[in-house]
matplotlib code that plots the C-alpha trace (Angstrom):
import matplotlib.pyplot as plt

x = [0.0, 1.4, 1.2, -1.6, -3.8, -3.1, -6.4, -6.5, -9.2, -10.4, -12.2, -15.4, -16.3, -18.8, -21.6, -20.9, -21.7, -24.6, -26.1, -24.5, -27.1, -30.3, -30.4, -31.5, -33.5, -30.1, -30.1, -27.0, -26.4, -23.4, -22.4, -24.0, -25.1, -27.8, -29.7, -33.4, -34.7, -37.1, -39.1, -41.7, -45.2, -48.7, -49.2, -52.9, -52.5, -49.6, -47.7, -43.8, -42.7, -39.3, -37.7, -35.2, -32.9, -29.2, -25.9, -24.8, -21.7, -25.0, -26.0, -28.9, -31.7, -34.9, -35.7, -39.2, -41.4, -42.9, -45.3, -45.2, -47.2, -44.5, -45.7, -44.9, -41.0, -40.6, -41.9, -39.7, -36.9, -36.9, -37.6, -34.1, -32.8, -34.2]
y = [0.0, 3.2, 6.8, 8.1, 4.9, 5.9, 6.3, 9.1, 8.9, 11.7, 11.3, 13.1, 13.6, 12.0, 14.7, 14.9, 11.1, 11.1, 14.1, 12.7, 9.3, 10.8, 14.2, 17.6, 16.2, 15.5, 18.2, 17.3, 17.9, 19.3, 18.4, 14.4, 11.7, 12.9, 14.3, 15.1, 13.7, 15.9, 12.7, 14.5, 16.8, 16.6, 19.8, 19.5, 19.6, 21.5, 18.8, 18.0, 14.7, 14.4, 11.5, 12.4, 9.4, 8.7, 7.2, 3.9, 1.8, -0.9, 1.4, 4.3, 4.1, 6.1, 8.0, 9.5, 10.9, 14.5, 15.5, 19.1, 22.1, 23.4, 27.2, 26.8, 25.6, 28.6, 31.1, 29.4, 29.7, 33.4, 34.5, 33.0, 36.0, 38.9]
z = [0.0, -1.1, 0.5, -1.8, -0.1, 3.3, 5.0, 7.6, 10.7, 12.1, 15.5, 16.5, 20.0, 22.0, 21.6, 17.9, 17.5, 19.2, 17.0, 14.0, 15.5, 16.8, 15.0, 15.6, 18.4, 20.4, 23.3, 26.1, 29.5, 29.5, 33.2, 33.1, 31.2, 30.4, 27.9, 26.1, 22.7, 21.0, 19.3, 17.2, 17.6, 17.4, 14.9, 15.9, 19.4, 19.7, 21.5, 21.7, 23.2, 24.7, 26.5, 29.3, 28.9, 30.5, 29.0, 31.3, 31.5, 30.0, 27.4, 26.8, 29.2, 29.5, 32.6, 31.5, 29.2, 28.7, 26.3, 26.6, 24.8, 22.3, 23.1, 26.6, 25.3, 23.4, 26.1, 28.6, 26.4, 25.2, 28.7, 29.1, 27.2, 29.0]

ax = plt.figure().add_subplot(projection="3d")
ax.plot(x, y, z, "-o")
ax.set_aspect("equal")
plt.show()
């Protein structure tokens, strides 16, 4: 195998993995294990479902569920900027 075959890896960090696996619904903790997936909506009822869920030395497990109305997300997060 010559030098032009060489194959060069790059590594990507943990958090980039993950989003690169579950997607824009990826949100981490950045001082644990944890971490929330956005799973989808309910457009009709103005639902968002998240599941709180933990990184373990036995894998991903889920802690819980909320189903959450999507207006009160984005009031809660723009009052974070006043």
């Amino acid at each position: 195998m010559g030098k032009d075959n060489k194959i060069v890896r790059i590594g990507i960090s943990h958090d980039q993995r993950m989003k690169n696996q579950l997607g824009d619904g990826y949100v981490p903790c950045e001082v644990s294990g944890r971490y929330l997936h956005f799973k989808g909506e309910d457009k009709r009822l103005g639902y968002v479902m998240v599941d709180v869920r933990t990184q373990t030395e036995n894998g991903d497990k889920l802690l819980c569920e909320l189903i959450l109305h999507k207006k009160d997300l984005v009031r809660a997060l723009s009052n974070l900027d006043e």
